[in-house]
Structure formats: structure tokens, C-alpha cells
C-alpha positions in Angstrom: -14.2 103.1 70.7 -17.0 101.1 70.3 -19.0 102.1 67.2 -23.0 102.5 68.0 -24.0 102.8 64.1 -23.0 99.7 61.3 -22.9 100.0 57.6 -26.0 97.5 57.8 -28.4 97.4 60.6 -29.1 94.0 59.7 -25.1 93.8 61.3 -26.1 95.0 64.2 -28.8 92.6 65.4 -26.0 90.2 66.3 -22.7 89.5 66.4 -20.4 88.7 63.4 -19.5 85.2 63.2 -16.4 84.1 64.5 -13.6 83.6 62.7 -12.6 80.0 62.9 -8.7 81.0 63.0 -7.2 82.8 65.9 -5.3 85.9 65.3 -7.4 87.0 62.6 -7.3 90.7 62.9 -3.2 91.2 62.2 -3.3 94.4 64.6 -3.6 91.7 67.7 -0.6 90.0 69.2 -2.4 86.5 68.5 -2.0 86.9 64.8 1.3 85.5 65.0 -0.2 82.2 67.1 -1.0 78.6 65.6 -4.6 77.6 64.4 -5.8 76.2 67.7 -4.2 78.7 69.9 -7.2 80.4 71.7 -9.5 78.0 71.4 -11.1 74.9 73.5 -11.0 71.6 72.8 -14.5 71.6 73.0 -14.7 74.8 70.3 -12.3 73.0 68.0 -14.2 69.4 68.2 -17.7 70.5 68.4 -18.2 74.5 68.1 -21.2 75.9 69.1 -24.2 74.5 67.5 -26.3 77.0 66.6 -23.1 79.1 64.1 -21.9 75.4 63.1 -25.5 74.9 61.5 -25.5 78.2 60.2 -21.7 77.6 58.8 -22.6 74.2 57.2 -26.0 75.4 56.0 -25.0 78.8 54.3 -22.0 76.3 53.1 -24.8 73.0 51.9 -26.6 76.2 49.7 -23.9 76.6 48.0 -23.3 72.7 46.6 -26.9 72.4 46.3 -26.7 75.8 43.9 -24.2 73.7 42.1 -26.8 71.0 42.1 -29.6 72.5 40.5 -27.4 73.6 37.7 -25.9 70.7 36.9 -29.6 69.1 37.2 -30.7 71.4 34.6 -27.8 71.0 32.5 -28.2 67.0 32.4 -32.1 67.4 31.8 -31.7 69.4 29.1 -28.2 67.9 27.2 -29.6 64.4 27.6 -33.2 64.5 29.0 -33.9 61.0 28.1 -31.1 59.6 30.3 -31.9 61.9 33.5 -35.3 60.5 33.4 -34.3 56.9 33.1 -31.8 56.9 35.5 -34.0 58.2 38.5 -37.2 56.4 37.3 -35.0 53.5 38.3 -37.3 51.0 40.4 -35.0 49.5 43.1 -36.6 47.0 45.6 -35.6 45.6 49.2 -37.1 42.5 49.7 -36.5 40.3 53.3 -38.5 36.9 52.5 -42.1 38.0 51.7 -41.8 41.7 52.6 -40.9 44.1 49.4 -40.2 47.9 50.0 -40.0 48.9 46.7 -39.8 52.7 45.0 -37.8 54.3 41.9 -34.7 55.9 42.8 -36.3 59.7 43.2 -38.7 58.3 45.6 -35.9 56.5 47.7 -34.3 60.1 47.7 -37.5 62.0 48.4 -39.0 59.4 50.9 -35.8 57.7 52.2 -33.0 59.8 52.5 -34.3 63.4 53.2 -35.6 62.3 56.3 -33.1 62.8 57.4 -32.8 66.2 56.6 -35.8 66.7 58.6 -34.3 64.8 61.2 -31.2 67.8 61.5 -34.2 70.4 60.8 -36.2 68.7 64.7 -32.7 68.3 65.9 -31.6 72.1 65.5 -35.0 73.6 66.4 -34.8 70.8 69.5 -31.8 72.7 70.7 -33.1 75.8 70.2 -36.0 75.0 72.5 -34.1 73.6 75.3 -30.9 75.7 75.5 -31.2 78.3 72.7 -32.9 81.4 71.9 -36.4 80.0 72.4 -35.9 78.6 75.4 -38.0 81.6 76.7 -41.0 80.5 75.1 -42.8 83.1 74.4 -39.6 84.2 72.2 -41.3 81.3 70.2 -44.4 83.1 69.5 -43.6 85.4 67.2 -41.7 83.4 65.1 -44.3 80.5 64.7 -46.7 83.2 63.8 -44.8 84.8 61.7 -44.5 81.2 59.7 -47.9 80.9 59.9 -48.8 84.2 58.5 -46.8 83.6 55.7 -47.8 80.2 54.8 -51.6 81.4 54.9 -51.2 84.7 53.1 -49.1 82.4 49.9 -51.5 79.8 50.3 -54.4 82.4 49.5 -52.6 84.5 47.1 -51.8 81.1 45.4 -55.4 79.9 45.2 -56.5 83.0 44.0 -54.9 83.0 41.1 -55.4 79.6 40.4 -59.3 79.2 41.1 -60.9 77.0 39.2 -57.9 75.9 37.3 -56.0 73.0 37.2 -53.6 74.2 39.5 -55.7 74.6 42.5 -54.5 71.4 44.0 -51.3 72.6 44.3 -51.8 75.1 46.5 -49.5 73.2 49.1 -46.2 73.9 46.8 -46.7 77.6 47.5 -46.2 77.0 51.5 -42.9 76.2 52.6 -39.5 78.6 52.5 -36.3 75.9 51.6 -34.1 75.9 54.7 -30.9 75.9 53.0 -31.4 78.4 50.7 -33.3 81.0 52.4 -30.3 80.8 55.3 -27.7 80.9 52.3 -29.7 84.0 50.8 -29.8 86.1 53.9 -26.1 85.2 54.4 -25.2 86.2 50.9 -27.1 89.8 51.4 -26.0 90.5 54.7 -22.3 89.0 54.5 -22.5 86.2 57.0 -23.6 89.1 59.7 -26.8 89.3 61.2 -26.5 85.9 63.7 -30.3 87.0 65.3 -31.7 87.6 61.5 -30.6 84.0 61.1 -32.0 82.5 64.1 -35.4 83.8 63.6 -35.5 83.0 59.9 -34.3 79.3 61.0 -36.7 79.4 64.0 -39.7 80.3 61.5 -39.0 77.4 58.3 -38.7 75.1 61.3 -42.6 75.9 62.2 -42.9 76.4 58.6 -41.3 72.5 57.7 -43.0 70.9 60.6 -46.6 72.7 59.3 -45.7 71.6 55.5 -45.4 68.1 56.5 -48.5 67.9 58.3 -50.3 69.4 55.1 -48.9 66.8 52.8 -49.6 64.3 55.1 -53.3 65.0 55.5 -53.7 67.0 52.4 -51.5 64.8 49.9 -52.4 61.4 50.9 -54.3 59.4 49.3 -54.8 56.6 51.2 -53.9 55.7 54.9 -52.9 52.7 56.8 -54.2 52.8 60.5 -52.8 49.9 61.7 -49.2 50.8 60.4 -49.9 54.5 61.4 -50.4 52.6 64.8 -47.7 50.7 65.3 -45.4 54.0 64.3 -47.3 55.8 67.1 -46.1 53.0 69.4 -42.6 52.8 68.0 -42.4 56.3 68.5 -43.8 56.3 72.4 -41.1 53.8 72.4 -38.3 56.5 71.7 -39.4 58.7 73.7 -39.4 56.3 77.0 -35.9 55.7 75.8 -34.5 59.1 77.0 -35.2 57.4 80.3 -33.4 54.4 79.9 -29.8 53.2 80.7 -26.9 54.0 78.3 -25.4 50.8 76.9 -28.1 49.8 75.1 -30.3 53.0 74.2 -28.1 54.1 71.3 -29.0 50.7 69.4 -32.1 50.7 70.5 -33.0 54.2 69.6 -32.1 53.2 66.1 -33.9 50.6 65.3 -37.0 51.9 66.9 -36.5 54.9 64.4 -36.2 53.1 61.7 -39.1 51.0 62.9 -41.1 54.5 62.8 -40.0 55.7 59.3 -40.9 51.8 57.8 -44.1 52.0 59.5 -44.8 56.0 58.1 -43.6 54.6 54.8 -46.3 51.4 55.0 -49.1 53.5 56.0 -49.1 55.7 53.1 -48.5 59.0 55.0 -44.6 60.6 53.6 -42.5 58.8 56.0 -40.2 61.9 56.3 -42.4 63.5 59.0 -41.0 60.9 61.1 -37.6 62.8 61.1 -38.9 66.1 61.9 -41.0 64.3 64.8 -37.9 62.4 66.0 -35.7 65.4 66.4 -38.5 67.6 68.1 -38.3 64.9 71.1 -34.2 64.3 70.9 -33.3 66.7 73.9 -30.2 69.3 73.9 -28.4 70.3 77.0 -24.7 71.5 78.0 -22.3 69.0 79.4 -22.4 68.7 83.2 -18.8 69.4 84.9 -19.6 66.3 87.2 -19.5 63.9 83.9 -16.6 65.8 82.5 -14.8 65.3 85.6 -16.0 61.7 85.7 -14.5 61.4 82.2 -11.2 62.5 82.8 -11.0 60.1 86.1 -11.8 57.3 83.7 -9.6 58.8 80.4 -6.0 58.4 83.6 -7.7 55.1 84.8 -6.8 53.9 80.9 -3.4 55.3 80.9 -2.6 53.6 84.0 -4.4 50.4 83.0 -5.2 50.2 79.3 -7.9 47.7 79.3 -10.4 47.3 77.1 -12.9 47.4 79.8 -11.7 51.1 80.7 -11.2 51.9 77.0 -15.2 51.1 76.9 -16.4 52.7 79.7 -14.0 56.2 79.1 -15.3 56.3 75.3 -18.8 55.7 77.0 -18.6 58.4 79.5 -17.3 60.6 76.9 -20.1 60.4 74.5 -22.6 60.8 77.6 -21.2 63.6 78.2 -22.5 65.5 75.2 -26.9 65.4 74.4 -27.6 63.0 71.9 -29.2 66.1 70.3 -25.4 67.7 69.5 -24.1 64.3 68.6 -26.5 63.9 65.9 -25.8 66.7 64.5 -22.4 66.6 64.6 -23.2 63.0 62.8 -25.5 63.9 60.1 -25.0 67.5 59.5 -22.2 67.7 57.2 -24.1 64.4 55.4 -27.6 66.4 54.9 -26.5 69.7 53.8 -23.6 68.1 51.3 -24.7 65.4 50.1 -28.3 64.6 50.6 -30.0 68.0 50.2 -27.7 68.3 46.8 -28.6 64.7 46.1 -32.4 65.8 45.8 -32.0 68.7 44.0 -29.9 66.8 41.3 -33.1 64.0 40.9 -35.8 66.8 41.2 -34.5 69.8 39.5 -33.9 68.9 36.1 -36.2 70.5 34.0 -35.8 70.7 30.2 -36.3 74.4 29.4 -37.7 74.2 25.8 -39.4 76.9 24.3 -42.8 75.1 24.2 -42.1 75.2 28.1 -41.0 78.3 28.7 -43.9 80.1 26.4 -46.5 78.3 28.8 -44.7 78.7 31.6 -45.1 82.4 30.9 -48.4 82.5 31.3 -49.1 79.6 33.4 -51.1 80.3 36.7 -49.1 77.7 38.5 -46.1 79.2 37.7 -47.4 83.2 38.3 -48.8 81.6 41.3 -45.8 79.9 42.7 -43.6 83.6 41.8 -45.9 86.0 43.3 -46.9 83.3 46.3 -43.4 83.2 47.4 -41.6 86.3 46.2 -43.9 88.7 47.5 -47.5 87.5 49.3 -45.4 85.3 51.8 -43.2 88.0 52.7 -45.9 90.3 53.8 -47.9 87.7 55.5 -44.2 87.2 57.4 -44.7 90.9 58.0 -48.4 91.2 58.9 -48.2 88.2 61.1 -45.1 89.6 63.1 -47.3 92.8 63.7 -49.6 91.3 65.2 -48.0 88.9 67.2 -46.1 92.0 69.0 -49.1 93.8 69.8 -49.1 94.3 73.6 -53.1 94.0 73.1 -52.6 90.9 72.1 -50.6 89.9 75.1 -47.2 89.9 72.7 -43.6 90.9 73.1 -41.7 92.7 71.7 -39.5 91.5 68.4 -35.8 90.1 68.6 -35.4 91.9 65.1 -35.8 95.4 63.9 -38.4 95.8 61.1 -36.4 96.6 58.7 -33.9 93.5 59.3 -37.2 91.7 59.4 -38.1 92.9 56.3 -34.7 91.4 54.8 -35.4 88.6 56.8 -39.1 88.0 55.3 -37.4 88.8 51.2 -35.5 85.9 52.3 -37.5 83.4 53.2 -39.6 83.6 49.8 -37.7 80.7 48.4 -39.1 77.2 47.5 -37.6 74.6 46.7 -37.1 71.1 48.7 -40.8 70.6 50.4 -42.6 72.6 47.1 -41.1 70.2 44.9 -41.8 67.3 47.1 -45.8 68.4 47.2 -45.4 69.6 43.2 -44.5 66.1 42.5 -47.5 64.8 44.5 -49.7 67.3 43.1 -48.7 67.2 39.4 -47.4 65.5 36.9 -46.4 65.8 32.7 -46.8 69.4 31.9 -48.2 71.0 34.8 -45.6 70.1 36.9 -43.1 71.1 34.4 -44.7 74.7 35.0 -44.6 74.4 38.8 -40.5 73.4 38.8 -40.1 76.4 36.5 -41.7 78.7 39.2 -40.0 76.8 42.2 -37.1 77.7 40.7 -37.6 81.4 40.0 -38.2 82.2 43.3 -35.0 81.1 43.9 -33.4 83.8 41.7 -35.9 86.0 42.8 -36.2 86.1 46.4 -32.2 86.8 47.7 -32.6 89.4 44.6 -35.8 91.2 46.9 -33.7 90.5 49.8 -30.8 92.4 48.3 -32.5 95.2 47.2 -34.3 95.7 51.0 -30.3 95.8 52.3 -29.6 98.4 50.4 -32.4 100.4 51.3 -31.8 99.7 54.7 -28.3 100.8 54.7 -29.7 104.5 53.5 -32.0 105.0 56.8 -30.5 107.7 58.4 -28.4 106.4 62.0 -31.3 108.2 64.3 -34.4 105.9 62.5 -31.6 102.2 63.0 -31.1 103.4 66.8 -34.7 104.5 67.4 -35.5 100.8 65.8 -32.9 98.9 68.2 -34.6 100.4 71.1 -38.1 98.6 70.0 -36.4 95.1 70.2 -36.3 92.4 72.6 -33.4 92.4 74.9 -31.2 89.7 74.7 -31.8 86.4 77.2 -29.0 86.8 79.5 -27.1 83.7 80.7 -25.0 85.1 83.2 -26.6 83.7 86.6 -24.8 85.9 89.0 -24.5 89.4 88.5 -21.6 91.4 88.3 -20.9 92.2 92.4 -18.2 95.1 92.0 -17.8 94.8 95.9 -16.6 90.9 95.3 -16.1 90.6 91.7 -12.7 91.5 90.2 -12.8 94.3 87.4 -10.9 96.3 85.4 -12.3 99.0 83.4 -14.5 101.9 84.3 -17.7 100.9 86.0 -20.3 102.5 84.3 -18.8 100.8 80.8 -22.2 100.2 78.3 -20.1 96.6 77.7 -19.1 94.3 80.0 -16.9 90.8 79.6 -16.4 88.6 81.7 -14.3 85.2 81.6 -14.6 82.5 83.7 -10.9 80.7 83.7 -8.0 78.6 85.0 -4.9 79.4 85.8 -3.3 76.5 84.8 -5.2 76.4 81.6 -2.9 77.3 77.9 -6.2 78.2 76.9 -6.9 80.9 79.1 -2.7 82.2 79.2 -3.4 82.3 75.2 -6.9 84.6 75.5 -5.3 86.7 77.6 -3.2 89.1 75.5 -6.0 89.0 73.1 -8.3 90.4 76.8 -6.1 93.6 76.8 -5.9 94.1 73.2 -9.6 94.6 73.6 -9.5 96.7 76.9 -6.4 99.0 75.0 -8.9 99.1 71.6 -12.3 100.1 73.6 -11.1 101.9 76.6 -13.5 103.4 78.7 -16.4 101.7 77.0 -15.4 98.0 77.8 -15.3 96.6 81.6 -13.7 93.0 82.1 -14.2 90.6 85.0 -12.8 87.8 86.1 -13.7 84.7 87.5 -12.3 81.5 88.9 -13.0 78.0 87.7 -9.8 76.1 88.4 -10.1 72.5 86.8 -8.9 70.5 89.3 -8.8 66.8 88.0 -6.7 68.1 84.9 -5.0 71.0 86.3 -3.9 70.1 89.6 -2.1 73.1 90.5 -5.5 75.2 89.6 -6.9 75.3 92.9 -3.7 77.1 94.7 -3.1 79.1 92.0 -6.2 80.8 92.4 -6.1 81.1 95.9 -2.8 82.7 95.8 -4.4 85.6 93.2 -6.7 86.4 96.2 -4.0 86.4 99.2 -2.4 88.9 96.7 -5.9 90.6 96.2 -5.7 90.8 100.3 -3.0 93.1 99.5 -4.4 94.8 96.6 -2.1 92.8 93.8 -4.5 90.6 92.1 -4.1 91.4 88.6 -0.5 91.6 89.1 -0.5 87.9 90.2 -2.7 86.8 87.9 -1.4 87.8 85.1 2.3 86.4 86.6 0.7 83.0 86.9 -1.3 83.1 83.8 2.2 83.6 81.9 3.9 80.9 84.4 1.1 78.6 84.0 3.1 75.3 84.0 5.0 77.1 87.4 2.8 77.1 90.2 4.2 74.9 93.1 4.7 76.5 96.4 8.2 78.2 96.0 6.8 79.3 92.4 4.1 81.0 94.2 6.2 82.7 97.3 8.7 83.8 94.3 6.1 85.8 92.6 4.5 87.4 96.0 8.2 88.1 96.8 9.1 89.9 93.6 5.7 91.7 94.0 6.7 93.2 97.3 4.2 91.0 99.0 3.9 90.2 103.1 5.2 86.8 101.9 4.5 85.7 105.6 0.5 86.9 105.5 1.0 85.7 101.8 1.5 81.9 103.2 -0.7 82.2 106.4 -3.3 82.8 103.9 -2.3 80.0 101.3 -2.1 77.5 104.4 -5.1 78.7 106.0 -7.2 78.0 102.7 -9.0 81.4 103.6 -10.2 82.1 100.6 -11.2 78.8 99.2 -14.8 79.6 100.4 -13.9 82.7 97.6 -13.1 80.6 94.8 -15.8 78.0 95.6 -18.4 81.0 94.9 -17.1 81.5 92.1 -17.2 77.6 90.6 -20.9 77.9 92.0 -21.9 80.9 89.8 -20.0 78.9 86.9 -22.4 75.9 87.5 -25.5 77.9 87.3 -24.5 79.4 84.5 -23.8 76.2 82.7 -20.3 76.5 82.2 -18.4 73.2 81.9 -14.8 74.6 80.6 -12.0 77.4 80.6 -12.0 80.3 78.9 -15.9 80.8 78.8 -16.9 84.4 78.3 -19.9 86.0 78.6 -20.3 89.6 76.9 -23.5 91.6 78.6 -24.4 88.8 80.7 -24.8 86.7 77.3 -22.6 83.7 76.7 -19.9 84.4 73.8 -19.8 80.8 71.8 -17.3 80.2 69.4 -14.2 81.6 69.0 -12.3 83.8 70.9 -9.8 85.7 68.7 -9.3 89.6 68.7 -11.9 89.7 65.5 -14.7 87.2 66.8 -14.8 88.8 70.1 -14.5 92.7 69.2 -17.5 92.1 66.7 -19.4 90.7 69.3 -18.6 93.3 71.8 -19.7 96.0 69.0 -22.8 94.0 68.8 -23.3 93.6 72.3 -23.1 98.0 72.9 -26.0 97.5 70.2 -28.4 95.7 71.7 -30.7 96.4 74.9 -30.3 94.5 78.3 -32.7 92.7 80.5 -32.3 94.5 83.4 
């Protein structure tokens, strides 16, 4: 039975994660199946983007925890040599022309810009096929950043009026991506997949609103004519999108790195050219047309194995995917592992004498920094979101619960990779000794607030969580046709709160593999759980796809559809002609109707609905399921799927 109370409501704004192994819950018959059983290529090569950013951010927090320790380990065993080492000065010179910085400025400056890069790339995709791609979802989230950057900002200035730490009032602003999503994780055990896309949602308007304050707040002096000519590079990107494909990809590149050199001449912190970059690098879901065109190219090379088809298959396959999904499949791994560690290890290190630590105690830069983060920006989070949702206003309604926003604002008091960037412009010597101490107590702090708001969450009683749920937003649904139980195929009870419906192929081992785990799931939530299925036979790999589905509905003619469908999903490799009349005759089918009907075609017109409906919905490949009319990405184990079918009998529907 489908529970409609969790341990943590913070659980219950979205679905678990997915495992990334099939047959993780042992009571399912695909516990006993390989790794990549019940999965897509496409979810084992590139899963879905939004829980693989999550996964490798919650997974980056981690190594860059391991960072900062060893950072302050090395600054304080042998201070003298962390200091030399990245005071470095290391030059690039091309005949006249010197770019030259020490090796903390190469880091800070060169290579985190391309952490904002993944930052505009993931908020990009968001935008264009994500949760905000109903913009006014976006409101309340950009508000909510804003709220919380103002209210620090004040609280910060306040207590450092008229001090020498006033200038830094732009250290107090901006929540660390990387550790505030590895925080809310920690505290709500990898559960809570909404929690995380609004907190990721909000440091992205929170990043892209901390590098415009450092650019105009934090620069000393500016270069118009280079600021020009990165204007003009970057126009240049943009028309690109527009462009043909064999030489955009080189192209793209250097006009990027054309626009960081230019941010980096003009004296503004060249890494708001990544963030700007990925805002304009578009997302979208492969088309079937170029997948088809793909695999027409991919057997043109096995007949022929040219290097002319080689090219143009590898070209059409990359096309195939947004240059959005590709970067971050690219750089991902690279920013979260390596470079975001990278500038912990050269910023971090702070020698922790007691000198330090005695004026550190009483420092307003550091008291400021603490009580900016850990508490003031959590109510302006708060604040902000309430008024944002007031229908006098003109809002809508939350995606979150208050109380998982509440974890959800705890979280995202941590500083660390944009407050040290602006500390280290603002400061220098002792004072910004204090502010590195208080960047990095709010990063013990924070999950620590976060922690304790979980557990006092957990204690509302299960009347207060539901009568929250019911205040939320309802989820975007993706499902372009609804369910038609006059055409539709469905098993279940009709009135079922959940609904789960697969769009497949016959043919495909994919969908024969999902298939026990589909009546697990029916046997587990009974009368609470409808499923539906759909045709999408793939034609140009899966040749036999096409019959195989109208034979299902010349048995449905006779009321045996899910008796031949489940015969052919199990023969899946079987399904020429005398296959086919086998199973209508051992299903005490009118094999003569049964072949009128297959030679007729008369229900292609059926199946080619159905392909329609998977096109509108943006589905490129078999098994796709949708749960509540919203599309299930990731895996599709027994686990992944019954968490997000617990999740889904949670959460309200549009109607």
C-alpha cells in the first residue's frame, strides 16, 4: 500500500533518488539481474541531468570537505610554504602580450570559471526543459535569493558600521553551491529531489547576482574597450546557435575564450563570463528524427566503414544531444572534483593561532559573516518566499512545504567559494584572516541549523505535513495526452490516486527487463497503482517492433492484449509471422480474424497515435515512464520507481 505519511516531510517533496543499480530492493525478481539490466543506453551513458548534478555535487562537497582540511592542515604545519607556493607569479606571454597572475589568481580568475560555466549550464537546463520552464515557478525562487542576499547584506553592515569591515559587506551574500547541496543532502539523506531543485534554482540567482556585485562593486578600474570587444565576442556566441555544425563547436571555443581574455583585460572578474555563457547554451531532449537519422548512418558504417561515415555517424550522434547536456557531461565531473577542491585548497588555509582566534572572537567581520549567513539570510529566504506567494501579489503557490523550506533556507547559509573570492578583494593581512575564519564557521554551522530544523520537522504531527502538502504547487505534468481509458490500455483499478504509464517496444530487452519489475509494483501497491501502456516500436533498430505491436491490438480485438503482450515481451527476439500466429493460436485466438487484421494493417492508425502522443511528450526512447503524468528519469529498478510512486501519491496534480 502506498504510504501517505514519511519519516521526513522533507522525503516527501520528491522522489528518492534512484538507485544507480538494478535490482536494488532484494524482494524484486530483478535483484538477481546484471548492472545494466533495466536501464537505457541513454540512462547508463548520460542519466538525467538534473539527479546527475545533484549526484556529482553532493559527491564534489565531499572532496572539497577533504579540501579545506587539508588546506588548513598545510597553512598551519608549514604556513610559510602554503603561502609561497600559491603566491607563485606564473606568466603567458605570446610576443608582446603578457597575461600574468600568481597561482591563486589563475585558480580564482582562470579555472573556476568554469565552475560558473556548469553553474549557467544547469540553471540553462532548468529553464528550457526543467522545473522552471513554467516561469513563473522561477519567481519565487529568484526572490527568495534575493531576499536572502538583502537581509545578510543588512544584517552584515549593521554590525559592521563604521568599521573596517563595512567594505566587505559583499562576502556576506552568496550561499556555496556545493556545499549547501551537500548539506541538505547530508540532513535529509539524499531525499528531498524538489528541496534540491529550489535550493539549486535560488544560489543560481544568488551566483549570477554575486558576480554582478563584485563586478560593479569590487572593481577598481574598468576597461571599456576590452569590456567591448567581450560584448561582441559574446553576441558572437550567441549567433552561433544558429550556425552549421562542423565548425560551431571550434568556433564556440575560441569565441569563449575570446570573452573570458577580454573580461580578464578589462579589469571586471572574468568568471562572470562563465555564468553568462551557460545562461545562453540552450538544453533540449533528443529529437527521434535525429536518433533515427543516427542509427541509418551508425549501419551505413558497418556496411561501409569509411572514414567519411565514421565522421558524419560520430557527428550526427553528438547533434543529437544539446550542447547544454554535453558540457556538462564534459566539465561536470572536472569542476566539482577537481577545480572546486582546487580552490578551496589555495583559499582556505588559514593559520589558526591563538592571536587569531582571540580576535576572531570578537571581530565584527567575523560575528558579521556567522550571523549574516547562519541565521539573517535564512529568514530573508523565508520572508522573501512569503511574499512572493501572496496571491495579492499576483504569486503562486510554493513547490516546497514551509517547513522543508525552512530546511531548505538552514541550508543555504553556507559561504564559501564567491565570499572568499570577494573577502580576498575586500581584505587583506589580518582582517581577512577574520573573514576566512567566519566563512568557514558557517560552514560548520549552517547543515548543523539545517539538522536541527529536520528533526523538528519529523515531530509535526502527520495532519499539520498533509495539511502543508496541500498548500504546494502541483507538479508540471509532462504527459501530453491524457490517460483515454476508452483507448488507452490499463490495468489496475480506475480511480487509483497513482498512475504509471510506460511508453515501450516490444522488441526492446529493455522494456522485457522492466517488465517483471511493472508487476512487482502492481502486486506491492494493489488497488492504489494503475499502469498503462503505450506503443513506441523503434523501427530502424527493432525491425520486428511495428508487427509486434499490431499484433497486441488484433489480440486486443479479441480481448487478449495483455496476454500477448506480455507473450512477446518474453519472446522478444521471436516475432516473425509464424511466431506471431503461434502465440494467437496457443491463446485460443480467431487466428484467421488474427491475420486479416495483421495483413490489413488495421490498427496501424492505433499505434501511430500512440508514437504521436510519445513525440509530444518528448520521448525519444523505450522504456520511458511517466508516474502522474510526470516523466520518471533515471532508473527504473523496483527501489527507484516504488519511491517515486510513494512520492508521486504525495504530491497534488494539475488537473
Amino acid at each position: 500500500m502506498i504510504q501517505r505519511t514519511e519519516a521526513g516531510l522533507v522525503a516527501a517533496e520528491g522522489p528518492v533518488r534512484a538507485s544507480a543499480t538494478v535490482g536494488a530492493d532484494p524482494t524484486l525478481p530483478m535483484a538477481t539481474a546484471t548492472s545494466t539490466a533495466g536501464r537505457t543506453a541513454w540512462a547508463r551513458n548520460l542519466a538525467a541531468p538534473i539527479r546527475g548534478f545533484l549526484h556529482a555535487e553532493i559527491g564534489g562537497s565531499l572532496i572539497l570537505v577533504a579540501a579545506i582540511a587539508l588546506a588548513l592542515l598545510w597553512a598551519n604545519l608549514a604556513p610559510h610554504s602554503y603561502e609561497q607556493l600559491w603566491e607563485t607569479k606564473a606568466t603567458i606571454a605570446v610576443g608582446d602580450h603578457r597575461l600574468s597572475t600568481d597561482l591563486r589568481g589563475w585558480i580564482n580568475e582562470g579555472l573556476m570559471t568554469l565552475f560558473f560555466l556548469v553553474v549557467g549550464l544547469e540553471a540553462k537546463r532548468e529553464l528550457d526543459v526543467g522545473e522552471l520552464r513554467e516561469r513563473a515557478r522561477l519567481a519565487v525562487p529568484a526572490m527568495a535569493a534575493f531576499g536572502g542576499m538583502a537581509v545578510a547584506a543588512a544584517v552584515y553592515l549593521l554590525i559592521n558600521a563604521g568599521g573596517p569591515g563595512a567594505s566587505g559587506w559583499g562576502a556576506a551574500v552568496s550561499t556555496d553551491t556545493a556545499l549547501a547541496l551537500g548539506a541538505l543532502s547530508l540532513v535529509t539523506r539524499g531525499r528531498g529531489l524538489r528541496a534540491r531543485v529550489f535550493l539549486l534554482s535560488m544560489v543560481v540567482s544568488d551566483d549570477l547576482v554575486a558576480l554582478l556585485i563584485i563586478a560593479l562593486a569590487y572593481t577598481e578600474t574598468v576597461s571599456l574597450t576590452a569590456l567591448a570587444i567581450a560584448l561582441a565576442l559574446f553576441g558572437v556566441l550567441i549567433a552561433l546557435r544558429f550556425a552549421g555544425t562542423s565548425w560551431r563547436a571550434p568556433t564556440a571555443i575560441l569565441a569563449g575564450f575570446g570573452v573570458w581574455l577580454a573580461m580578464f583585460e578589462s579589469g571586471v572578474d572574468p568568471v562572470i563570463a562563465g555564468l553568462a555563457i551557460g545562461l545562453v547554451t540552450s538544453a533540449y531532449p533528443p529529437a527521434r528524427d535525429d536518433l533515427e537519422r543516427t542509427t541509418e548512418l551508425a549501419r551505413s558504417f558497418r556496411e561501409q566503414p569509411t572514414p567519411e561515415l565514421a565522421y558524419s555517424a560520430r557527428a550526427s550522434m553528438t547533434a543529437a544531444i544539446s550542447a547544454n547536456e554535453r558540457l556538462q557531461y564534459l566539465l561536470h565531473p572536472w569542476t566539482s572534483r577537481v577545480i572546486v577542491p582546487l580552490f578551496a585548497l589555495a583559499n582556505a588555509g588559514v593559520h589558526l593561532d591563538g592571536d587569531l582566534l582571540s580576535a576572531a572572537s570578537t571581530s565584527s567581520i567575523t560575528i558579521g559573516l556567522v550571523v549574516a549567513f547562519v541565521v539573517a539570510k535564512p529568514l530573508g529566504v523565508l520572508a522573501a518566499t512569503w511574499v512572493a506567494t501572496r496571491p495579492a501579489f499576483g504569486g503562486t503557490r510554493p513547490t516546497l512545504t514551509w517547513p522543508a523550506l525552512a530546511v531548505t533556507a538552514s541550508s543555504a547559509g553556507v559561504g564559501f567559494t564567491v565570499s572568499l573570492l570577494v573577502a580576498s578583494l575586500a581584505f587583506d593581512g589580518a582582517l581577512l584572516e577574520q573573514a576566512k575564519v567566519g566563512v568557514l564557521l558557517t560552514a560548520l554551522l549552517s547543515p548543523l541549523v539545517a539538522w536541527l530544523a529536520v528533526r523538528a520537522m519529523r515531530r509535526l504531527p502527520a495532519e499539520v505535513r498533509a495539511r502543508q502538502l496541500e498548500g504546494t504547487a502541483p507538479q508540471i505534468v509532462d504527459l501530453s495526452d491524457e490517460i483515454d481509458p476508452d483507448r488507452d490500455h490499463v490495468r489496475g483499478a480506475p480511480d487509483a490516486p497513482v498512475t504509471l504509464l510506460e511508453y515501450g517496444d516490444l522488441e526492446c530487452p529493455y522494456c522485457r527487463d522492466a517488465w517483471p519489475v511493472v508487476h512487482e509494483l502492481q502486486e506491492q501497491f494493489g488497488d492504489e497503482l494503475r499502469y498503462v501502456f503505450r506503443h513506441l516500436p523503434l523501427s530502424d533498430v527493432h525491425p520486428g517492433a511495428q508487427m509486434a505491436a499490431e499484433a497486441t491490438e488484433a489480440a486486443a480485438a479479441q480481448g487478449a492484449f495483455w496476454e500477448m503482450h506480455e507473450r512477446l515481451l518474453h519472446d522478444h527476439d521471436a516475432l516473425t509471422i509464424a511466431d506471431l500466429h503461434r502465440h494467437a493460436t496457443e491463446l485460443g485466438l480467431d487466428v484467421e480474424r488474427f491475420t486479416d487484421d495483421l495483413r490489413r494493417r488495421r490498427h496501424a492508425p492505433r499505434i501511430a497515435r500512440d508514437v504521436q502522443s510519445a513525440d509530444a511528450s518528448g520521448v525519444s526512447g523505450t522504456p520511458t515512464f511517466f508516474i502522474n503524468g510526470r516523466r520518471h528519469r533515471g532508473a527504473y529498478d523496483g527501489a527507484a520507481l516504488a519511491a517515486a510512486l510513494r512520492a508521486a501519491a504525495l504530491r497534488p496534480v494539475r488537473s
